[in-house]
PQR file with spaces between the fields and no chain letter, atoms N, CA, C, O and H, PARSE charges and radii, in Angstrom:
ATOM       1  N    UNK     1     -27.135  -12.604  -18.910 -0.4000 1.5000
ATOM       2  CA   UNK     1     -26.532  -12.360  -17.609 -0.0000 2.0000
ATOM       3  C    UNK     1     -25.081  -11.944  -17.822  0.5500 1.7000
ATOM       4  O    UNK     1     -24.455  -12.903  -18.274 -0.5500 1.4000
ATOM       5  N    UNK     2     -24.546  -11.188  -17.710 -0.4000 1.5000
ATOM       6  CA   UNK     2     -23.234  -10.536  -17.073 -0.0000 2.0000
ATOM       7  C    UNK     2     -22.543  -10.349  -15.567  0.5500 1.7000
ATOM       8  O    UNK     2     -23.027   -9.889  -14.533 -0.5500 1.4000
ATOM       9  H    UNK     2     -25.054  -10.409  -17.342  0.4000 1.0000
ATOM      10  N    UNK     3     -21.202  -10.897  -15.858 -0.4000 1.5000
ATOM      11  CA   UNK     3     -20.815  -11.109  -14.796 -0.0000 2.0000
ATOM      12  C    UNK     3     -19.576  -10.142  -14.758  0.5500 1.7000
ATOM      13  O    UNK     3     -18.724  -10.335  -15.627 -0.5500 1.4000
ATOM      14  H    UNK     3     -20.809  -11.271  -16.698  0.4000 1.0000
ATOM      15  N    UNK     4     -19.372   -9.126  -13.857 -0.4000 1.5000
ATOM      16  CA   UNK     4     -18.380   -7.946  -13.483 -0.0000 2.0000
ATOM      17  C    UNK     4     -17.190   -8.317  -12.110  0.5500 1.7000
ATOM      18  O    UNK     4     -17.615   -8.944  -11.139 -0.5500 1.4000
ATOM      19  H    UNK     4     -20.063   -8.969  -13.151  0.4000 1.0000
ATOM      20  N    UNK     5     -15.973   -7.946  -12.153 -0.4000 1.5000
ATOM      21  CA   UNK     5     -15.169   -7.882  -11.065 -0.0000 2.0000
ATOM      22  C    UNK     5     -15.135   -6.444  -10.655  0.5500 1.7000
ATOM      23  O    UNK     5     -14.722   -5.658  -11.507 -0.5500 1.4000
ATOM      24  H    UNK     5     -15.628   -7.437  -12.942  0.4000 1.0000
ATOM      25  N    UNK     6     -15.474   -6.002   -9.577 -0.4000 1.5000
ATOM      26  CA   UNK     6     -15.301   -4.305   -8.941 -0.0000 2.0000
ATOM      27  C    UNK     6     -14.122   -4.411   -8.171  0.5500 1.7000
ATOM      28  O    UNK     6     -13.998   -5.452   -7.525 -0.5500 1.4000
ATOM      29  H    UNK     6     -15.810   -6.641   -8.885  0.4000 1.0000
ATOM      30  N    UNK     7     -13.389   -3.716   -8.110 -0.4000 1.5000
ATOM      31  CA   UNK     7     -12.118   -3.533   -7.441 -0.0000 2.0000
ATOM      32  C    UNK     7     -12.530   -2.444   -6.144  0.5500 1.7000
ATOM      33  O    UNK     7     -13.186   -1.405   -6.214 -0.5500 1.4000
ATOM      34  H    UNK     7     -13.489   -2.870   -8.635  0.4000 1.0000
ATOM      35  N    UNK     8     -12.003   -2.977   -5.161 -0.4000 1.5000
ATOM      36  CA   UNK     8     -12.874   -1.971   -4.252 -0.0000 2.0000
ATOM      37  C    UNK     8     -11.563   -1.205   -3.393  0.5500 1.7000
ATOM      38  O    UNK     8     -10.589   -1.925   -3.175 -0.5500 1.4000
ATOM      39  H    UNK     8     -11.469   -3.821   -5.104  0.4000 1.0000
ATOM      40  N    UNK     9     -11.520    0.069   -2.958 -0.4000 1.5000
ATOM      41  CA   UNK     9     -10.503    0.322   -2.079 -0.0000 2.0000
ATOM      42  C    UNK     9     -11.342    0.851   -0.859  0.5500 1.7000
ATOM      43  O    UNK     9     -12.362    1.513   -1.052 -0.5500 1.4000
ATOM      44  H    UNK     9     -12.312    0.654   -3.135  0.4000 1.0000
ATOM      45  N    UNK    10     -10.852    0.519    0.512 -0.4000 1.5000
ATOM      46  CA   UNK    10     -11.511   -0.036    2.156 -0.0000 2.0000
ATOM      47  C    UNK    10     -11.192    0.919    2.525  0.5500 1.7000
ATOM      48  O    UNK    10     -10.487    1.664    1.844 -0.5500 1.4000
ATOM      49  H    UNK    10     -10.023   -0.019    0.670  0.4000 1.0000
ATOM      50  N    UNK    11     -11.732    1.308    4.097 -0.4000 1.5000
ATOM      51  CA   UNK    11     -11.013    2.348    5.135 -0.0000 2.0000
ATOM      52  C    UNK    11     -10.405    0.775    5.610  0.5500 1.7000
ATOM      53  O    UNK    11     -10.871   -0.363    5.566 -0.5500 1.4000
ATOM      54  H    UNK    11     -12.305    0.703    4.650  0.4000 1.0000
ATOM      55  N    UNK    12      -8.997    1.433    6.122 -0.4000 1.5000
ATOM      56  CA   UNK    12      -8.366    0.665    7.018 -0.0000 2.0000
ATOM      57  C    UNK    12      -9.000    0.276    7.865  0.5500 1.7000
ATOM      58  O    UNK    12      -9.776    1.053    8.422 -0.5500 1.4000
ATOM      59  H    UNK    12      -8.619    2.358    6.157  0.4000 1.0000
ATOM      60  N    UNK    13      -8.874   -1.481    8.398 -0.4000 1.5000
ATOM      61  CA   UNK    13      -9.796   -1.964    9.313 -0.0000 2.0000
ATOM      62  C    UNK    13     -11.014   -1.992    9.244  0.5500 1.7000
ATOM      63  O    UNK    13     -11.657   -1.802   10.277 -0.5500 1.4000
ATOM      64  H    UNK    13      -8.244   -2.112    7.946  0.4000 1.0000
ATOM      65  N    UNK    14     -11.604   -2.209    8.150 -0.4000 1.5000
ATOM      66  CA   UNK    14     -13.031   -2.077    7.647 -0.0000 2.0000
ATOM      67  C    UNK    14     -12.848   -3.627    6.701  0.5500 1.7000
ATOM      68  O    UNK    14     -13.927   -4.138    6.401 -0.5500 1.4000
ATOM      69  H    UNK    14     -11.082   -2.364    7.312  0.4000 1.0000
ATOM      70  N    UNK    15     -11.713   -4.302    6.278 -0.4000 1.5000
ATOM      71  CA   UNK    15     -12.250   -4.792    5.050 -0.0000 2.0000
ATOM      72  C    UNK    15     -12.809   -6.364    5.906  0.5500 1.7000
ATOM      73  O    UNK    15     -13.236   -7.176    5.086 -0.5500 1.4000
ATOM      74  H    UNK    15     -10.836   -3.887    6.522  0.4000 1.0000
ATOM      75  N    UNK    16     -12.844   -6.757    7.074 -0.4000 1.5000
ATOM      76  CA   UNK    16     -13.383   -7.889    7.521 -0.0000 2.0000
ATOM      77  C    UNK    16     -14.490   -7.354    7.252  0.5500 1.7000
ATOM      78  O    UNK    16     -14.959   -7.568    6.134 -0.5500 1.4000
ATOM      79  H    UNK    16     -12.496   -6.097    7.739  0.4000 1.0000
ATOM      80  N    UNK    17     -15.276   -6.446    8.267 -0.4000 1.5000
ATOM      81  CA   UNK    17     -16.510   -5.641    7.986 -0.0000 2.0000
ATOM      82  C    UNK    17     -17.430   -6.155    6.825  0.5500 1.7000
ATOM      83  O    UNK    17     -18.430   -6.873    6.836 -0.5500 1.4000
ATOM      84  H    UNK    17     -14.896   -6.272    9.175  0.4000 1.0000
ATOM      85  N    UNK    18     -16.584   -5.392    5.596 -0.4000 1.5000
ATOM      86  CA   UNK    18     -17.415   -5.023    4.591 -0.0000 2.0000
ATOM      87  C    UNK    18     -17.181   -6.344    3.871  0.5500 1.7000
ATOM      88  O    UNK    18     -18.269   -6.689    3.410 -0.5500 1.4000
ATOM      89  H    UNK    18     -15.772   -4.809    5.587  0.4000 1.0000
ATOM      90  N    UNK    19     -16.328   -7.148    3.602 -0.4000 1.5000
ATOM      91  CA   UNK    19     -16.351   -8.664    2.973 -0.0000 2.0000
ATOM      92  C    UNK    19     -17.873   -9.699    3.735  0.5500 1.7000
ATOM      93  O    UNK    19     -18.661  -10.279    2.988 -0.5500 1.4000
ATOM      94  H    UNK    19     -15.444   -6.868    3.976  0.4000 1.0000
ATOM      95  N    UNK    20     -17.965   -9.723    4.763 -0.4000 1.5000
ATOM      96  CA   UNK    20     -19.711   -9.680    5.261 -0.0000 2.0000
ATOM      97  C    UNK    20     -20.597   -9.001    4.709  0.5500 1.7000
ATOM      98  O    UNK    20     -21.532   -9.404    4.018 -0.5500 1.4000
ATOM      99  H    UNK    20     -17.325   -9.252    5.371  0.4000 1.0000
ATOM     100  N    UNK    21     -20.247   -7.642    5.085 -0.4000 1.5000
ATOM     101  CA   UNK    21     -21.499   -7.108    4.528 -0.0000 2.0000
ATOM     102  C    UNK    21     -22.069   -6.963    3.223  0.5500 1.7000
ATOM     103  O    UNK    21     -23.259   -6.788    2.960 -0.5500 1.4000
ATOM     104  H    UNK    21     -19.487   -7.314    5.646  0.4000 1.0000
ATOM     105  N    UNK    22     -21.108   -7.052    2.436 -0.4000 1.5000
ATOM     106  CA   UNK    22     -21.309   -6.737    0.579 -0.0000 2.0000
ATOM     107  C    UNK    22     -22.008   -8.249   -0.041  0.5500 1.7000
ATOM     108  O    UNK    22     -23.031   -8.532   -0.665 -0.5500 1.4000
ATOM     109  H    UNK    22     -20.141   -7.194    2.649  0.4000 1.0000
ATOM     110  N    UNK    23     -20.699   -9.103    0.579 -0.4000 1.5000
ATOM     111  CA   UNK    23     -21.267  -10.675    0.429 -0.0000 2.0000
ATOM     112  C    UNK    23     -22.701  -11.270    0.010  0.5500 1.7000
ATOM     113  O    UNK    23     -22.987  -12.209    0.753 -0.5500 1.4000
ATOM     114  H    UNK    23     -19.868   -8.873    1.086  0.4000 1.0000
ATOM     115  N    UNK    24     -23.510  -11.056   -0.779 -0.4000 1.5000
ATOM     116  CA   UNK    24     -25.091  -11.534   -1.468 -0.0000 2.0000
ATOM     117  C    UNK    24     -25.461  -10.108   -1.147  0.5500 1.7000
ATOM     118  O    UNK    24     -26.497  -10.279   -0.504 -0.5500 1.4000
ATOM     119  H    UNK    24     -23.278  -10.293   -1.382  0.4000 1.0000
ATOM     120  N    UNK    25     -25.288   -9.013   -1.188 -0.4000 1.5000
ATOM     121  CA   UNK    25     -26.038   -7.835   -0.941 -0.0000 2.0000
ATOM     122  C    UNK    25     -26.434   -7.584   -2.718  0.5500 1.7000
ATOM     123  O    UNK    25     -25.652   -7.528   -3.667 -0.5500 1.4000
ATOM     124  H    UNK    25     -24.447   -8.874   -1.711  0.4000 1.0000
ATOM     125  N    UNK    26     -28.116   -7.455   -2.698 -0.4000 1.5000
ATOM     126  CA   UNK    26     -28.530   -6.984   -3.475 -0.0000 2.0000
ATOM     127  C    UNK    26     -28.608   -5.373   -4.231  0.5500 1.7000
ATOM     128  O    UNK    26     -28.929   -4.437   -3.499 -0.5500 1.4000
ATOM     129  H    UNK    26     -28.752   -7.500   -1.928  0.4000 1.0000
ATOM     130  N    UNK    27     -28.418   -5.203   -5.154 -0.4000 1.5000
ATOM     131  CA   UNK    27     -28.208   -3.786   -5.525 -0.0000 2.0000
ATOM     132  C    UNK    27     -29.463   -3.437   -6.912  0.5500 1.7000
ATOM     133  O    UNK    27     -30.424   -4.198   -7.021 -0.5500 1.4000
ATOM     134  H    UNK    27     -28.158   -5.964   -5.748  0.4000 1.0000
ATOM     135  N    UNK    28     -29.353   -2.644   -7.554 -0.4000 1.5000
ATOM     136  CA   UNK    28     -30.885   -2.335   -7.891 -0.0000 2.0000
ATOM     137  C    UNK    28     -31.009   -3.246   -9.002  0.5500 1.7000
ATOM     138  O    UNK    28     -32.193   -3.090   -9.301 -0.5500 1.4000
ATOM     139  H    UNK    28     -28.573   -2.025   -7.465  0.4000 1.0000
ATOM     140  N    UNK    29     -30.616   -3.961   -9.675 -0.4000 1.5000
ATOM     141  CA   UNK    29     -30.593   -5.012  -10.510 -0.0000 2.0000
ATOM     142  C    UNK    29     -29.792   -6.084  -10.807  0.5500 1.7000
ATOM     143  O    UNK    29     -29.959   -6.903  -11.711 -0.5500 1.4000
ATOM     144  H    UNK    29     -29.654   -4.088   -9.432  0.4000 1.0000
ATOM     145  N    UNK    30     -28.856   -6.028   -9.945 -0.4000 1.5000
ATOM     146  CA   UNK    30     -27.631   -6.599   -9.752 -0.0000 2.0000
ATOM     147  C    UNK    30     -27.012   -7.234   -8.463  0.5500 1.7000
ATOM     148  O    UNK    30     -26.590   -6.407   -7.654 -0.5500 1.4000
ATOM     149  H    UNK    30     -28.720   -5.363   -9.211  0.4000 1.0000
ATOM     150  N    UNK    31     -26.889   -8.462   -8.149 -0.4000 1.5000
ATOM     151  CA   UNK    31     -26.640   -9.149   -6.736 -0.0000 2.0000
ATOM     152  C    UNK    31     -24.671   -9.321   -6.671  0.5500 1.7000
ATOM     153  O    UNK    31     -24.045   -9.788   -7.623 -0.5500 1.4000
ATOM     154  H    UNK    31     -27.232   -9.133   -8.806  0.4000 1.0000
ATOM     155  N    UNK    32     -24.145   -8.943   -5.658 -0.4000 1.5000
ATOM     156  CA   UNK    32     -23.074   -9.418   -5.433 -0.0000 2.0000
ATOM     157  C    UNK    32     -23.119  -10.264   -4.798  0.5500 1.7000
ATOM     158  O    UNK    32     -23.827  -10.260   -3.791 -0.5500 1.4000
ATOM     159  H    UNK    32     -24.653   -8.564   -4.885  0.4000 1.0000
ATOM     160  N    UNK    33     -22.049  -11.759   -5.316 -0.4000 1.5000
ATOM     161  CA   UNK    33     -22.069  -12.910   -5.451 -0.0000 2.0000
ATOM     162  C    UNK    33     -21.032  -13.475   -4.410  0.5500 1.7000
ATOM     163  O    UNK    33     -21.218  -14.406   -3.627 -0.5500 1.4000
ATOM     164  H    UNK    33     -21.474  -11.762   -6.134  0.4000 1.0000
ATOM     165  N    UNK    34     -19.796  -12.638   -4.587 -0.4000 1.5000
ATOM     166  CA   UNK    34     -18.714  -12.938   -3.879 -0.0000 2.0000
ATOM     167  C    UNK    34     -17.620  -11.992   -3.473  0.5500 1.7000
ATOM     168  O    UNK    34     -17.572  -11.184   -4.401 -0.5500 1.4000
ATOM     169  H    UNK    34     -19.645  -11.882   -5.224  0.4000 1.0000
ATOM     170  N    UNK    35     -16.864  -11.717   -2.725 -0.4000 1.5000
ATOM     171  CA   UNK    35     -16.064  -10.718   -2.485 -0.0000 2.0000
ATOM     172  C    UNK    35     -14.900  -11.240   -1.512  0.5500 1.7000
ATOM     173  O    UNK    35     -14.936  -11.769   -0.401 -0.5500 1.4000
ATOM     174  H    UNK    35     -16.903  -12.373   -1.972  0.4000 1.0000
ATOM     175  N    UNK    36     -13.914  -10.903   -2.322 -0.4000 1.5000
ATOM     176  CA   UNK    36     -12.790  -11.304   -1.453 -0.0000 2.0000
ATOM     177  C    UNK    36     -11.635  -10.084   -0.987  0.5500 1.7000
ATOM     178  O    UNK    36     -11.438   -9.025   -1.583 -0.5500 1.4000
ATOM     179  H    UNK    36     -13.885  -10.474   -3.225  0.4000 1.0000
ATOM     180  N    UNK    37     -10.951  -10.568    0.247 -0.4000 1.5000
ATOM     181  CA   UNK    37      -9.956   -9.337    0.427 -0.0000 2.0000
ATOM     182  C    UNK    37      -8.946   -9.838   -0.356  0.5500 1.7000
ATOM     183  O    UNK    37      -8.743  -11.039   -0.536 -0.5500 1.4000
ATOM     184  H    UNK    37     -11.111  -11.428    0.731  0.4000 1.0000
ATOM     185  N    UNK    38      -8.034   -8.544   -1.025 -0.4000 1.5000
ATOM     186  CA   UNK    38      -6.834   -9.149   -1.990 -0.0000 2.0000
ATOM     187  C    UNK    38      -5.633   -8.120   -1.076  0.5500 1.7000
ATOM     188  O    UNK    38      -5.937   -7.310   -0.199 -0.5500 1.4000
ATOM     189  H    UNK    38      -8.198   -7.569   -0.878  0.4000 1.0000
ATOM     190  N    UNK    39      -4.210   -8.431   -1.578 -0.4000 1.5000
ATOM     191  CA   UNK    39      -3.293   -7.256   -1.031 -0.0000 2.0000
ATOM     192  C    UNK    39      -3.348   -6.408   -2.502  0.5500 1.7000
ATOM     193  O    UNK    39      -3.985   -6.501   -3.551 -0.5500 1.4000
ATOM     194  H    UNK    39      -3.963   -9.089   -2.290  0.4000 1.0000
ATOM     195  N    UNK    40      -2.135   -5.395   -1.859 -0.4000 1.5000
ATOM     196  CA   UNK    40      -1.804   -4.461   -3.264 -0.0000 2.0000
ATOM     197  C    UNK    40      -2.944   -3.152   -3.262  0.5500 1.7000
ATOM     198  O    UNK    40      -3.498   -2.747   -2.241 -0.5500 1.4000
ATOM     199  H    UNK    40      -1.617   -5.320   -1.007  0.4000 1.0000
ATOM     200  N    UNK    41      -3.148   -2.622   -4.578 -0.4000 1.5000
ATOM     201  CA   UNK    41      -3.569   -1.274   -4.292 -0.0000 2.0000
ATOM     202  C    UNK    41      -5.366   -1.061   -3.871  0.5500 1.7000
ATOM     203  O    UNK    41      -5.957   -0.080   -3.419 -0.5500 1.4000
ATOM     204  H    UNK    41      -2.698   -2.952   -5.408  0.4000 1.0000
ATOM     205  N    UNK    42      -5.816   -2.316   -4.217 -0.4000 1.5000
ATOM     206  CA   UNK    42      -7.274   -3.008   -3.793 -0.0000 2.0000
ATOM     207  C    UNK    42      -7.459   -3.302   -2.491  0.5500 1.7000
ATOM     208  O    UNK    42      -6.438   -3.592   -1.868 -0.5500 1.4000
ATOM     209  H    UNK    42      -5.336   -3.112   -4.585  0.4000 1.0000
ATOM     210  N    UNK    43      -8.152   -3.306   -2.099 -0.4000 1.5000
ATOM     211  CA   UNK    43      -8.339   -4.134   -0.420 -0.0000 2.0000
ATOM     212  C    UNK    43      -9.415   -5.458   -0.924  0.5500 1.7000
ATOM     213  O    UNK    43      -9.315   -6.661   -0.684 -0.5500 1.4000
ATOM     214  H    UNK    43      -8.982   -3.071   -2.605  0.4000 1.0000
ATOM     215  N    UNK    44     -10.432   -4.724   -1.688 -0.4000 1.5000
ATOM     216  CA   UNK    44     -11.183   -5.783   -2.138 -0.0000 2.0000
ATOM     217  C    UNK    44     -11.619   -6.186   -3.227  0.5500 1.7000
ATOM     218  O    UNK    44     -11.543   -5.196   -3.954 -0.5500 1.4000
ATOM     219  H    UNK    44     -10.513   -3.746   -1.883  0.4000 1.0000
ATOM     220  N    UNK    45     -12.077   -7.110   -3.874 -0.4000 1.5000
ATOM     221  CA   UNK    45     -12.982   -7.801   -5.131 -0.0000 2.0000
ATOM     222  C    UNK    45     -13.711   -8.354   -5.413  0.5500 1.7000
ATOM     223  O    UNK    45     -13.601   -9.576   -5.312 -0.5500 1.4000
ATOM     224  H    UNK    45     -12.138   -7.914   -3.283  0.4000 1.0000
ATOM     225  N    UNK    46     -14.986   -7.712   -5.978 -0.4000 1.5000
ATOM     226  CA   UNK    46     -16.512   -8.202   -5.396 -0.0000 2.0000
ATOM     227  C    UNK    46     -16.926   -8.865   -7.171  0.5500 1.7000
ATOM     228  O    UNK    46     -16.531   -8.359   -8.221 -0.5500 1.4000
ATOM     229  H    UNK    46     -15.075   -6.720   -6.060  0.4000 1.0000
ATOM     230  N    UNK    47     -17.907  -10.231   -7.007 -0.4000 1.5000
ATOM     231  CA   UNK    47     -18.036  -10.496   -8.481 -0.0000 2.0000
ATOM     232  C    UNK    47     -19.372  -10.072   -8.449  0.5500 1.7000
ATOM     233  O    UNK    47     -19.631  -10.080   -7.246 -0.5500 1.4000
ATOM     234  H    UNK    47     -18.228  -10.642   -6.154  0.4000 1.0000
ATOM     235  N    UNK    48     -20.596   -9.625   -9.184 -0.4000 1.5000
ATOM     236  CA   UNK    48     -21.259   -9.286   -9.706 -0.0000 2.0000
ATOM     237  C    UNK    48     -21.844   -9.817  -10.496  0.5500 1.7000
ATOM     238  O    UNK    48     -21.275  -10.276  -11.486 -0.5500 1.4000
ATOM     239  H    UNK    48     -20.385   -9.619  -10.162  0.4000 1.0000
ATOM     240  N    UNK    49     -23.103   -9.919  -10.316 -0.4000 1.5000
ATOM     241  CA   UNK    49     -24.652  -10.401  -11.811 -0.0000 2.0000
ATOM     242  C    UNK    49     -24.581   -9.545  -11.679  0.5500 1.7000
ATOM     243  O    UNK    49     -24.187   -8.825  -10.761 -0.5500 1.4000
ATOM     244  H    UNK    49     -23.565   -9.547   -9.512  0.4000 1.0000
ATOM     245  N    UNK    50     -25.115   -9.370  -12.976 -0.4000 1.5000
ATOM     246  CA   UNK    50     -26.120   -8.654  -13.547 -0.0000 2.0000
ATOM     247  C    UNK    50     -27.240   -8.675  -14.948  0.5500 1.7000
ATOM     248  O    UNK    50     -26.583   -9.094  -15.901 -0.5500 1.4000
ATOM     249  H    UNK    50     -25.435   -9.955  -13.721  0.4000 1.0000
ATOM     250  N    UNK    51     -28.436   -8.423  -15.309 -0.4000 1.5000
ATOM     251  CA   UNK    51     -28.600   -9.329  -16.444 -0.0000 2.0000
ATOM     252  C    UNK    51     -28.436   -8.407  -17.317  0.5500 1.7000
ATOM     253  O    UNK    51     -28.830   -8.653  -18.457 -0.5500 1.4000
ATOM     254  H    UNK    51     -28.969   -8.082  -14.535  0.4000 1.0000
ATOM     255  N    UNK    52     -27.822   -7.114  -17.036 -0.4000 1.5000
ATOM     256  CA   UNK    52     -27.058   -6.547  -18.657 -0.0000 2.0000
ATOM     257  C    UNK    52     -26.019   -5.729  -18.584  0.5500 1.7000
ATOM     258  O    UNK    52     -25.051   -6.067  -17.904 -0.5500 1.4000
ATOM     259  H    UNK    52     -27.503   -6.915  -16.110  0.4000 1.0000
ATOM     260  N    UNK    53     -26.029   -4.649  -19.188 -0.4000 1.5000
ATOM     261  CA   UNK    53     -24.945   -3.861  -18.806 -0.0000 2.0000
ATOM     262  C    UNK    53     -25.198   -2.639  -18.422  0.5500 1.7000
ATOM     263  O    UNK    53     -24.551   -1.976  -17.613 -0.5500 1.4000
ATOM     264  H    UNK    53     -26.816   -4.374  -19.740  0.4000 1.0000
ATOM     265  N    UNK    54     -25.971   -2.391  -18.898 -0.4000 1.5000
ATOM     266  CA   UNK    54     -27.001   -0.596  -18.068 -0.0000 2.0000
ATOM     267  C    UNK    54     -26.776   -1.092  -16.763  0.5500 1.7000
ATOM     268  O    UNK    54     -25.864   -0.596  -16.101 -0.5500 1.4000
ATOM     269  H    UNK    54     -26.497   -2.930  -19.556  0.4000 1.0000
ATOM     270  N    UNK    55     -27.709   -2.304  -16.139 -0.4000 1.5000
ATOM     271  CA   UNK    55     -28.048   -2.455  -15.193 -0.0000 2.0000
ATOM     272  C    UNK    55     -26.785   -2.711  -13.987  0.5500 1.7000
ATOM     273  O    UNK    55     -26.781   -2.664  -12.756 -0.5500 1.4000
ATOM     274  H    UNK    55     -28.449   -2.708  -16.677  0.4000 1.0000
ATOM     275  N    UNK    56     -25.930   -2.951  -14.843 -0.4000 1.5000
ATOM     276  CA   UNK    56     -24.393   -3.329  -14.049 -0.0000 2.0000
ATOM     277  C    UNK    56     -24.132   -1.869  -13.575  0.5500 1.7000
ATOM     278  O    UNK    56     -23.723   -1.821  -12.415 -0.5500 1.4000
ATOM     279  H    UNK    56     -25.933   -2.989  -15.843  0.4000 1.0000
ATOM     280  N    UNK    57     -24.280   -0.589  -14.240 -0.4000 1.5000
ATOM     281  CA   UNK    57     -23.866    0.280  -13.623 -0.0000 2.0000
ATOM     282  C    UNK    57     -24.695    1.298  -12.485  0.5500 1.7000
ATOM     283  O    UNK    57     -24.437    2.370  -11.938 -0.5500 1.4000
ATOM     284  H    UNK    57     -24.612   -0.629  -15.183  0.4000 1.0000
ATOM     285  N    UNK    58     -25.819    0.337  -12.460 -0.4000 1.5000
ATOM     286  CA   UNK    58     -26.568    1.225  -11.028 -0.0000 2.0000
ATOM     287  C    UNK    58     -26.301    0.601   -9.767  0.5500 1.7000
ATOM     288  O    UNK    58     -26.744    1.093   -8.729 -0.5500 1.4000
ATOM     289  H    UNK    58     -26.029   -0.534  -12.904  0.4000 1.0000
């Protein structure tokens, strides 16, 4: 299992939105776990399974 930080950049006024929506959203082999809003050049930071590393990038 591998675990990834994605740095995410938001439309303005979107990042309540999408901190819900990303939050346990499954992706094709890979579940996001957690996601938080940060300041600075990020809006957001999502942690990531995955059980390898191919699979981290789909």
């Amino acid at each position: 299992m591998i675990e990834a930080f994605v740095f995410i950049e938001a439309e303005p006024g979107r990042i309540e939105e999408l901190v819900q929506e990303l939050a346990g959203m499954q992706l094709a082999a890979s579940v996001i776990r957690e996601v938080y809003a940060v300041t600075g050049r990020w809006d957001l930071i999502a942690r990531i399974e995955s059980p390898d590393l191919p699979s981290l990038g789909d």
